[in-house]
C-alpha positions as CSV (number, residue, x, y, z in Angstrom):
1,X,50.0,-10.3,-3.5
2,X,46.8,-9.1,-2.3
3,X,43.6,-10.1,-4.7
4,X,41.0,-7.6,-5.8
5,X,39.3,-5.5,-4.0
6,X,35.7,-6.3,-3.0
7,X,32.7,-3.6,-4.0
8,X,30.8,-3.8,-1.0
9,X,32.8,-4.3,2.6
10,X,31.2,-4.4,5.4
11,X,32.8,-4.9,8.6
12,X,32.4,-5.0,12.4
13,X,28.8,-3.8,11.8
14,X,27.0,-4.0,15.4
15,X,23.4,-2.3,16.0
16,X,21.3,-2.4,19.1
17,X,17.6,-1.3,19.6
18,X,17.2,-0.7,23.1
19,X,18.2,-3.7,25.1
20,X,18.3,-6.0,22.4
21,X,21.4,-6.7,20.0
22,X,20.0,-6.7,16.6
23,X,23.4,-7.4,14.8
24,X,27.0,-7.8,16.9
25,X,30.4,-7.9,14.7
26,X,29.1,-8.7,11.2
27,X,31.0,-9.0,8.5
28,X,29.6,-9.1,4.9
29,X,31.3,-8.8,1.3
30,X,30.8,-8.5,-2.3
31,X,32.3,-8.9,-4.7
32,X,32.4,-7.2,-8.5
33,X,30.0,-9.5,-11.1
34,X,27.8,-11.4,-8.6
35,X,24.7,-12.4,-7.2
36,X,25.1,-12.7,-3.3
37,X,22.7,-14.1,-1.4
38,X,21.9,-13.4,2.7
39,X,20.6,-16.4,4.6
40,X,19.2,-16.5,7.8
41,X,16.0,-17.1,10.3
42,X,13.6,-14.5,11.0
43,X,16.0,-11.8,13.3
44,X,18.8,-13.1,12.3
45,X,19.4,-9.5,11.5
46,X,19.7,-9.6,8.1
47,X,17.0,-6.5,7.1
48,X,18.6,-4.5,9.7
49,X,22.2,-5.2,7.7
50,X,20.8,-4.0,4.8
51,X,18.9,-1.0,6.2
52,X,22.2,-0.2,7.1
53,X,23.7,-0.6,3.6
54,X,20.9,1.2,2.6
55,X,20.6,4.3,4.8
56,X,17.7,3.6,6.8
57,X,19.7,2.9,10.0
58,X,23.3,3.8,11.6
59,X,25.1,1.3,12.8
60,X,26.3,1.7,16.4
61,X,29.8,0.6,15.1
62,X,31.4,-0.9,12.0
63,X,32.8,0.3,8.6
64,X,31.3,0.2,5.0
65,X,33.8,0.5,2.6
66,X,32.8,0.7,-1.0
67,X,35.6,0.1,-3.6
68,X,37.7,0.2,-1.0
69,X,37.3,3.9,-0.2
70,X,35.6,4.6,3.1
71,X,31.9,5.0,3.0
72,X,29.2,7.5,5.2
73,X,25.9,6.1,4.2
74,X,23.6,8.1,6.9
75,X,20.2,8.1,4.8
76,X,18.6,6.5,1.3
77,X,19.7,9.9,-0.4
78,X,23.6,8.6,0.0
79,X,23.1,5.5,-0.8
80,X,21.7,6.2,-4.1
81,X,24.4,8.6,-4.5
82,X,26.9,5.8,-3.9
83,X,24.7,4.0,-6.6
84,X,23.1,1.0,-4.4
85,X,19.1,0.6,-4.8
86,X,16.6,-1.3,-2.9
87,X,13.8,-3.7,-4.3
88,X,11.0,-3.8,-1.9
89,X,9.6,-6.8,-1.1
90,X,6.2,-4.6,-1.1
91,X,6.1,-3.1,-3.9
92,X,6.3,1.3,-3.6
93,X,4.1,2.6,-6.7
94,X,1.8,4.7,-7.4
95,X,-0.9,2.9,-8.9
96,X,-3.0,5.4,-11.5
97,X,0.3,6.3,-12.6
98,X,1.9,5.1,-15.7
99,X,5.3,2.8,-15.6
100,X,7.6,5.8,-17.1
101,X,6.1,7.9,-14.3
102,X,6.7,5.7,-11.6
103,X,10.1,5.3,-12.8
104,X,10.9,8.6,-12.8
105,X,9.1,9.5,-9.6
106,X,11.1,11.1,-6.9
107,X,14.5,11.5,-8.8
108,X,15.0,14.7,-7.7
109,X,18.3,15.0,-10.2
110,X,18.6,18.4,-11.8
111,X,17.4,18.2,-15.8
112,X,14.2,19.3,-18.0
113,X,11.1,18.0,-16.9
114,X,10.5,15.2,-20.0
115,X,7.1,15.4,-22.0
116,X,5.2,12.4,-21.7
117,X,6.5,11.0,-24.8
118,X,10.2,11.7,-24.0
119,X,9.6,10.2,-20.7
120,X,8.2,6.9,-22.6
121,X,11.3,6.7,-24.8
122,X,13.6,7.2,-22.4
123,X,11.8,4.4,-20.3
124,X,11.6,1.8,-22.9
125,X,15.4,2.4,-23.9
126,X,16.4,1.9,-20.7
127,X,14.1,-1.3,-20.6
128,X,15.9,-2.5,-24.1
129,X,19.1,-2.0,-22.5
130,X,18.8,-4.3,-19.5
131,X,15.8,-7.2,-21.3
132,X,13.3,-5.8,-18.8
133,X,10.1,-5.6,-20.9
134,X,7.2,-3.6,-20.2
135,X,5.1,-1.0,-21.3
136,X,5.8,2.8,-20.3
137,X,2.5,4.0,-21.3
138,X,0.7,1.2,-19.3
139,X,-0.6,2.2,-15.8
140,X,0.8,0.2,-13.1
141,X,-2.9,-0.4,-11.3
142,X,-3.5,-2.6,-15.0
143,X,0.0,-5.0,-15.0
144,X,0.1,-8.4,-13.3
145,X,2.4,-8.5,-9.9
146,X,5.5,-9.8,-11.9
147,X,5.4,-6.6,-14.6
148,X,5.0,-4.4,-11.1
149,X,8.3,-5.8,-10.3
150,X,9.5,-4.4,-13.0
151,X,8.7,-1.3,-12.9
152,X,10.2,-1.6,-9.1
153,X,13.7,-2.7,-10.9
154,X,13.9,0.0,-13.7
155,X,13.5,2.8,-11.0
156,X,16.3,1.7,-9.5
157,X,18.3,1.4,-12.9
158,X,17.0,4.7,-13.7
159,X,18.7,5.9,-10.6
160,X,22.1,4.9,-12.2
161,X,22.5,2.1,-9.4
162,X,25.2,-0.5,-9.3
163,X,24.0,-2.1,-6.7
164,X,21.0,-3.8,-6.1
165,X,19.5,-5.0,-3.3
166,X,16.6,-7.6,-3.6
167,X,14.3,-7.9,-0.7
168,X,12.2,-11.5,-0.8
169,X,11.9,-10.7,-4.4
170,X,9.6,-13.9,-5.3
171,X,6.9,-13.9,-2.1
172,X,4.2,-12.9,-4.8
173,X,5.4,-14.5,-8.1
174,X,4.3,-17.4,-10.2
175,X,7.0,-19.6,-10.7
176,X,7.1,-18.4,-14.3
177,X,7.8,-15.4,-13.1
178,X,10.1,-16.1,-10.6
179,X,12.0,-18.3,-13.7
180,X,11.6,-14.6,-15.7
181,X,13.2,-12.8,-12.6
182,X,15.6,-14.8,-12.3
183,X,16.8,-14.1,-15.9
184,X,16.8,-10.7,-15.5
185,X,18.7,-11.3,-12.4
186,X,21.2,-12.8,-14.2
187,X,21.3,-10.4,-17.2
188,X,21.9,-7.9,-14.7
189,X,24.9,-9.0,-13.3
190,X,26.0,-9.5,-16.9
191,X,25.9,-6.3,-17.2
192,X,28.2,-5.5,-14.3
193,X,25.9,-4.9,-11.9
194,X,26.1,-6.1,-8.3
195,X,22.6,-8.5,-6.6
196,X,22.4,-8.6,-2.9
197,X,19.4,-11.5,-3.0
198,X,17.4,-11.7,0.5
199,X,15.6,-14.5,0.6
200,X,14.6,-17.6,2.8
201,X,13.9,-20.2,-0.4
202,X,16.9,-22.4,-0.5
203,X,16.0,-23.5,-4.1
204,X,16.4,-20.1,-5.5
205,X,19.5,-19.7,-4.0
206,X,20.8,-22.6,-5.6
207,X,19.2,-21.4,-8.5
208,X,20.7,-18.0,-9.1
209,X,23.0,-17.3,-6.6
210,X,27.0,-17.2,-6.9
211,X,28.1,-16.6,-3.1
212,X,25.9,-16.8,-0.1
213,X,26.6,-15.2,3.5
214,X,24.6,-17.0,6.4
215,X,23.7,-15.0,9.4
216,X,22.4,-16.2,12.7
217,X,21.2,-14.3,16.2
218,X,22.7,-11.7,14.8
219,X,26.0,-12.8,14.2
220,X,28.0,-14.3,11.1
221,X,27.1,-18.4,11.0
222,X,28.9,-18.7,7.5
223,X,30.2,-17.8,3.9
224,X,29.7,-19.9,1.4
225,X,30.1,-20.9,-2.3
226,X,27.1,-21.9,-3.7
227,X,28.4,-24.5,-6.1
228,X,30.3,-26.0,-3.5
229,X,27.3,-26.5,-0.7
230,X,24.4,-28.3,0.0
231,X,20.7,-27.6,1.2
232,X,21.2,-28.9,4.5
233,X,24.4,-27.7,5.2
234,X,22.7,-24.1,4.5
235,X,20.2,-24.9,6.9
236,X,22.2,-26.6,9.6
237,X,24.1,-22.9,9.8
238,X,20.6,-21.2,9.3
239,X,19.0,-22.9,12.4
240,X,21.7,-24.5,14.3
241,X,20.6,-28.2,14.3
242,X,20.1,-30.6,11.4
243,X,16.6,-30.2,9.9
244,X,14.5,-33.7,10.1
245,X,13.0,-34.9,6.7
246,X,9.2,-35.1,6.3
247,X,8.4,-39.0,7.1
248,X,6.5,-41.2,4.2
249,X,2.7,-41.1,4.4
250,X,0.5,-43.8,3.9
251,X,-2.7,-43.0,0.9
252,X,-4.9,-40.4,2.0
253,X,-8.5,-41.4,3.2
254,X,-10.6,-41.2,0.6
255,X,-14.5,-42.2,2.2
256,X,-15.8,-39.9,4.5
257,X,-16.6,-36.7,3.3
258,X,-16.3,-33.6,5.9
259,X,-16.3,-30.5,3.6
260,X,-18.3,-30.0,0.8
261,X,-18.9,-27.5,-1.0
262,X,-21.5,-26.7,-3.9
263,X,-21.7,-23.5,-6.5
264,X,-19.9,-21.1,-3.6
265,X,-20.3,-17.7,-5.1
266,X,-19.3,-14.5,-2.8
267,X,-18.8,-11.0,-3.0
268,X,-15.6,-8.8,-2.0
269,X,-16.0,-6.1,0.1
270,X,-16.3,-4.1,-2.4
271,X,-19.1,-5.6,-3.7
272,X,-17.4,-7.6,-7.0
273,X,-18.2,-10.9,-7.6
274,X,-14.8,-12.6,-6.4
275,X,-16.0,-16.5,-5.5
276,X,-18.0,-17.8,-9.0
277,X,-19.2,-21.5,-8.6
278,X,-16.5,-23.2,-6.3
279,X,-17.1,-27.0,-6.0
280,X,-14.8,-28.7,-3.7
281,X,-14.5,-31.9,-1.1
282,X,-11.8,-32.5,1.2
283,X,-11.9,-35.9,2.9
284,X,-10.9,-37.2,6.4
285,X,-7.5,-37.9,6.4
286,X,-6.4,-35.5,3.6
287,X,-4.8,-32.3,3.1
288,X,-6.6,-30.6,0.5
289,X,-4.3,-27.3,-0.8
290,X,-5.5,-24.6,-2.6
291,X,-2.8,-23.2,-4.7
292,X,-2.8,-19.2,-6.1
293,X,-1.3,-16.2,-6.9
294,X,-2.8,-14.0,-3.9
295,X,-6.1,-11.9,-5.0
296,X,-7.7,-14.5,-6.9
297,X,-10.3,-15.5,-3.8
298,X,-8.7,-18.1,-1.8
299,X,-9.0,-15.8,1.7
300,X,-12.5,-15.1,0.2
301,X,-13.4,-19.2,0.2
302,X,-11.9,-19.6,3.4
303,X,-13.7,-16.8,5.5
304,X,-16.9,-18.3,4.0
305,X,-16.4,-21.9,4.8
306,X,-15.3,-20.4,8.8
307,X,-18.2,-18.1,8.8
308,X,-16.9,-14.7,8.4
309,X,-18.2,-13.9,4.6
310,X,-21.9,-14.5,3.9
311,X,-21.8,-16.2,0.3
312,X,-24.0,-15.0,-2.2
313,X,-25.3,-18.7,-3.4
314,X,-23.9,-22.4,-2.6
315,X,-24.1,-24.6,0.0
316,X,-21.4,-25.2,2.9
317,X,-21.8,-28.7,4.3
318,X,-19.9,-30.3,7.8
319,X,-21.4,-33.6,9.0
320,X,-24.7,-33.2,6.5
321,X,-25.6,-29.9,7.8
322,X,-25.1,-26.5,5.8
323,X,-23.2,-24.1,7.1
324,X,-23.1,-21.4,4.9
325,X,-24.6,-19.0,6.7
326,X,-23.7,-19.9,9.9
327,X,-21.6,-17.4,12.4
328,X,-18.2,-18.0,12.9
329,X,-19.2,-19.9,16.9
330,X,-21.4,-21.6,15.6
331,X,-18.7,-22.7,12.6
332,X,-16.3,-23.4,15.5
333,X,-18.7,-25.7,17.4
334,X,-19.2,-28.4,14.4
335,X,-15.7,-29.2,15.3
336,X,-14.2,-26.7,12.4
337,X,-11.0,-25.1,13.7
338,X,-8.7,-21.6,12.1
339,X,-5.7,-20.4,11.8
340,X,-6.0,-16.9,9.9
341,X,-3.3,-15.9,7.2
342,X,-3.1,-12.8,9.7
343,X,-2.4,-14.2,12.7
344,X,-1.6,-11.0,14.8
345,X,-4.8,-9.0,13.4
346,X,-7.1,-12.1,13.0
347,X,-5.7,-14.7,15.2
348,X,-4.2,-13.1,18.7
349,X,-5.0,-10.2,20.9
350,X,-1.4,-8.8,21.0
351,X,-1.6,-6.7,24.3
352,X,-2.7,-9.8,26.0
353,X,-1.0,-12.8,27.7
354,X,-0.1,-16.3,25.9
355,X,-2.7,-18.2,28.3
356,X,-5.4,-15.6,27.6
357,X,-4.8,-16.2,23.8
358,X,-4.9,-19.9,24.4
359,X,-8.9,-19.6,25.4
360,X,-9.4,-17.1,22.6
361,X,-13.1,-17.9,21.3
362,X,-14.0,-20.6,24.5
363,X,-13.4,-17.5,27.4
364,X,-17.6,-17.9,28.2
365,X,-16.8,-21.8,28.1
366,X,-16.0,-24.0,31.5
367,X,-13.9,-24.8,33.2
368,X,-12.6,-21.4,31.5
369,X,-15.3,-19.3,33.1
370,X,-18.2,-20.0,35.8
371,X,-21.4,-17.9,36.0
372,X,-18.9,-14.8,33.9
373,X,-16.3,-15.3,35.9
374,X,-12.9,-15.9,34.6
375,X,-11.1,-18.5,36.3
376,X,-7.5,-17.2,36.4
377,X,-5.9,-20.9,37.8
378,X,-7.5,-22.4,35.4
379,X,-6.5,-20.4,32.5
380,X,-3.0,-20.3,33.9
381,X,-2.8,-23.9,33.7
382,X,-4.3,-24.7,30.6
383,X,-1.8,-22.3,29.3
384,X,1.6,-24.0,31.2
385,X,0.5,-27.2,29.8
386,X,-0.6,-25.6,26.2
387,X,2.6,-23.5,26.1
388,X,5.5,-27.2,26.7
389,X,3.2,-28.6,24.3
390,X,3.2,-27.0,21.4
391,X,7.0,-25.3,22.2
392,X,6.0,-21.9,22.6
393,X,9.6,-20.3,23.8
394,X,9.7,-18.8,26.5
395,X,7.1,-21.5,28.0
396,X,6.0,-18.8,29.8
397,X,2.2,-18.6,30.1
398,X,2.0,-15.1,31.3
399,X,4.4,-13.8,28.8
400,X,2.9,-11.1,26.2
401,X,1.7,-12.0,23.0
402,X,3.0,-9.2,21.3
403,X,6.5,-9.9,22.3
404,X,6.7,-13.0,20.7
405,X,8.4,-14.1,17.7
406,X,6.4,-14.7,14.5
407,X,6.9,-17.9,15.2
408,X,6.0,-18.5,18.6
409,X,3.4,-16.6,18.0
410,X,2.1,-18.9,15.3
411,X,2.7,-21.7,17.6
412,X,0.3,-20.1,20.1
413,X,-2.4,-20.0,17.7
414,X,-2.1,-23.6,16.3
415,X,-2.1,-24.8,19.9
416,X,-5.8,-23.1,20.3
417,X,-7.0,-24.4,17.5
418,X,-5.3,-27.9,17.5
419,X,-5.7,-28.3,21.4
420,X,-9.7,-28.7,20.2
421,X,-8.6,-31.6,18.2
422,X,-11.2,-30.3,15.2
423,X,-12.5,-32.5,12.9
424,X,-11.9,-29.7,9.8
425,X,-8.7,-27.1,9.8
426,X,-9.1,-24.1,7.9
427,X,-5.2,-22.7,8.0
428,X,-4.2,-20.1,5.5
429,X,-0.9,-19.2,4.4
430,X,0.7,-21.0,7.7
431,X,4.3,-20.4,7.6
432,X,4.2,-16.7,5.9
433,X,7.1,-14.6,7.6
434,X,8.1,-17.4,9.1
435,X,12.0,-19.0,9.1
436,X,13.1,-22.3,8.3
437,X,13.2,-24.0,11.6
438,X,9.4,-22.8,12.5
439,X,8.1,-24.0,9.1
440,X,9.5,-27.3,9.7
441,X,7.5,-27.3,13.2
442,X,4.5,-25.9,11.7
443,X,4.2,-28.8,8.8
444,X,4.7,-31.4,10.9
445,X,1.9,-30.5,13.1
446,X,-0.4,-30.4,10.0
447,X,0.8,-33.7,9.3
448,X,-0.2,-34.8,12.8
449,X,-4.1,-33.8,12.0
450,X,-4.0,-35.3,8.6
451,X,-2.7,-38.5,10.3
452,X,-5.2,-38.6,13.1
453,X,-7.9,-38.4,10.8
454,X,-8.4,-34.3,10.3
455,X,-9.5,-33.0,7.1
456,X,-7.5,-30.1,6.6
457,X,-8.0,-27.2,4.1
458,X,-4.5,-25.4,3.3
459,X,-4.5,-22.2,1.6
460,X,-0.9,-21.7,0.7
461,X,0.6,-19.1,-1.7
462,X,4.3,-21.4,-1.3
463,X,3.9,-24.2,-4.4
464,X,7.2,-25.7,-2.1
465,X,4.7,-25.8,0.6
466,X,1.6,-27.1,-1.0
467,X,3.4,-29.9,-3.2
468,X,5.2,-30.8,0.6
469,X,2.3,-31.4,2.2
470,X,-1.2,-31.7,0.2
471,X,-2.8,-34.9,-1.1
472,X,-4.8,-33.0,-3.5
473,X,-4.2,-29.5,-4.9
474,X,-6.5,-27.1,-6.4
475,X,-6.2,-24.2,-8.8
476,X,-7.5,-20.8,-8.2
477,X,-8.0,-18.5,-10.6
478,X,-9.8,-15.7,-10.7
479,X,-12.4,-16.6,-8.3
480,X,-12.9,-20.3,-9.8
481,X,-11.4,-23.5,-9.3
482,X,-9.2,-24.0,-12.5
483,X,-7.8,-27.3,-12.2
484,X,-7.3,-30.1,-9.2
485,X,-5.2,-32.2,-9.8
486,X,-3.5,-35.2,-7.7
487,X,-0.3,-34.4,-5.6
488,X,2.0,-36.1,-7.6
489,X,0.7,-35.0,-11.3
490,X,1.4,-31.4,-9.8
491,X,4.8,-30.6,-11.3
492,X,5.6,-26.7,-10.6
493,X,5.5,-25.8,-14.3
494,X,1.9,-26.6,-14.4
495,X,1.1,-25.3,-11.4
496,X,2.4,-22.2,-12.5
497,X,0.5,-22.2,-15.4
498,X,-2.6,-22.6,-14.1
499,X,-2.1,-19.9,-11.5
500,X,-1.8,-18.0,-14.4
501,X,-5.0,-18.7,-15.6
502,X,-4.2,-21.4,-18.4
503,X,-7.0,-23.7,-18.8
504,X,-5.7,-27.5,-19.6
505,X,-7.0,-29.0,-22.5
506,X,-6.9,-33.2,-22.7
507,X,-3.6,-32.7,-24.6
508,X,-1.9,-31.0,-21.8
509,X,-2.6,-34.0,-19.4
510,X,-1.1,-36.8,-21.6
511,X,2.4,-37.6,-19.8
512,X,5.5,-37.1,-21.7
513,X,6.5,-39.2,-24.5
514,X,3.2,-40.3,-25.1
């Protein structure tokens, strides 16, 4: 007796891009009434499986089988036809445009065009049906990321989709609103529909997930149940290896003072007021992490304390000098090193090799150069020995930049920057894009500075990643410091809060119970 049969079947599904396999023999299924999740590393092929699902790519062999009945999915247009909807993890709106507009944008179904306030009741009825609120006559340019979302959800449910597929849904939420998604989630699949959750935060898959499929190098690593797994046994199959807990650390330094800084105020590039009075120290020895929902100013304070945003007013001071309105070489030669949040537009030259990006800002410097001249054995070298250091794979010093993985890539840039052994790191948003084995690597090399006496400035839109690693953590809200608060009084509730603009009052800070 054969049991029921699955709504989504995928099977044998192989695609190559030139030379390189991007997925060989996989297998994924779902099932009627739940939330599946797909695991893996970065290239572990799972976008390019659901690309597939989706219509954005053929597979070069394989079968999807939906209901059982044979499915040709060749473009988005049949799979919204076979009712299965995508949820970009960048968001695909049209700003001046209201919510019901948006919603209704590009359903090219045959029907009267609705009035405006048609359009708005049929919106907010759909919204009532599913617990999604938000406003149909608000314009999307107006709402907070987490109502955007929104919007992004009920254009797929408009669409008459089953199926839903949610691509790193959370990257840009508070963790109220991840806790909000994650309800609506849920009420979803109580309404029958099917969740295909793509994510790489092991915490929400625990959190709202009923089956999870693993995928690595392109091929199937594992199915499991997510009641009946652990987080490491996720991320032994993720990775390959056992992952190797962060050690204890001793109290952070609390005496000498590298960073100060003193009523920063700054203007966007726009011209708006977007740093207003930011007072801040980060001591040797500490991880200071600035926490915040992205847009509120924390690339802002960053490029001002390296050099690359003139502030308006305030005072930057390194070793008793002000910096504030120094150049970004002159920044780097008081001992401050970067790692950009962009490190392939900010922090590499892409077209050129990993030992010419290794010298990146020192290239006029000896032994690098001598009277202009580029010393190509000596560049070479530096990068061999910079390269089996910091585990750039391949350890290949004349390998292209651009051809690396995120990853390695990332690696290549913290062994610049580290190799200088700086007495203040500026690093934002470190381990964005990257998967669970290369965050692990990138942490503990942070941990290294902290322990060797760095100061380090992290600018981190992951709370899992700023509660992991910082001493201290401060707020930022709106262009000003709301709150910062000790590592271990930041609970993620009010963290999230305060990302959200909540101001504390006395009252909030008295520990439960009291």
């Amino acid at each position: 007796m054969t049991g029921p049969v699955p709504h989504i079947e995928m099977r044998g599904i192989a695609k190559r891009f030139g030379d390189f396999t991007a997925l060989q023999d996989v297998d994924l299924v779902v099932n009627d009434g739940e939330i599946h999740a797909l695991l893996g590393e970065n290239g572990a092929g799972k976008s390019t499986l659901m690309n597939i699902l989706y219509g954005l790519y053929r597979a070069d062999a394989g079968t999807i089988r939906l209901r059982g009945e044979d499915a040709a999915i060749h473009s988005p247009r049949d799979a919204i036809a076979h009712g299965i909807g995508m949820i970009h993890q960048h968001f695909m709106l049209v700003p001046p445009l209201t919510v019901a507009e948006n919603v209704v944008l590009g359903d090219e179904r045959s029907g009267p065009i609705l009035g405006q306030r048609a359009l708005a009741i049929r919106v907010r009825e759909l919204g009532e049906r599913f617990h999604i609120s938000v406003d149909p006559d608000a314009r999307v340019e107006d709402l907070p990321l987490g109502l955007q979302q929104r919007v992004e959800i009920l254009k797929v449910l408009y669409r008459g989709s089953g199926v839903l597929i949610f691509d790193e849904p959370t990257a840009v939420l508070t963790p109220q609103e991840v806790d909000e998604l994650f309800l609506i989630v849920r009420s979803l699949r109580d309404e029958g529909k099917i969740i295909i959750f793509i994510t790489h935060k092991l915490r929400e898959v625990f959190a709202v997930t009923d089956r999870i499929t693993v995928l690595r190098g392109g091929r199937n690593a594992g199915e499991l149940v997510t009641k009946g797994t652990t987080a490491p046994e996720i991320a032994r199959l993720m990775v390959g290896r056992e992952l190797r807990p962060i050690a204890p650390r001793s109290a952070a330094a609390t005496s000498e003072v590298v960073l100060e800084i003193r009523d920063l105020r700054a203007r966007s590039d726009r011209g708006a007021q977007v740093l207003q009075g930011i007072d801040l120290k980060v001591h040797a020895g500490e991880i200071l992490g600035i926490a915040g929902v992205g847009g509120n100013g924390q690339s802002e304070l960053a490029e001002c304390v390296l050099g690359s945003r003139e502030p308006t007013t305030g005072t930057i001071t390194i070793g008793g000098a002000d910096i504030a309105h120094d150049d970004p070489k002159r920044t780097r030669q008081r001992g401050v090193a970067s790692v950009p949040e962009d490190r392939r537009r900010e922090g590499l030259v892409l077209a050129f090799t990993v030992a010419d990006n290794f010298i990146l800002g020192k290239q006029d410097q000896a032994p690098f150069s001598r009277r202009g001249v580029l010393d190509d054995g000596v560049i070479q070298t530096n990068g061999e020995r910079l390269a089996k250091e910091f585990d750039v794979r391949p350890a290949n010093a004349r390998a292209i930049v651009g051809n690396l993985s995120g990853g390695n890539q990332q690696k290549v840039v913290l062994g610049r920057e580290l190799s200088e052994q700086p007495k203040l790191l500026v690093i934002s948003q470190p381990t964005r894009g990257l998967d669970i084995g290369s965050t692990e690597y990138v942490w503990e090399r942070l941990l290294e500075q902290r322990a060797r006496g760095a100061a380090v400035l992290l600018v981190s839109s992951e709370l899992e990643e700023i509660r992991a690693l910082s001493d201290r953590i401060a707020v930022m809200f709106e262009g000003r410091l709301v709150a910062t608060l000790a590592a271990k009084d930041a609970t993620e509730e009010r963290l999230g809060l305060l990302m959200a603009g909540h101001i504390e009052t006395p009252l909030d800070r008295v520990p439960a119970g009291r």
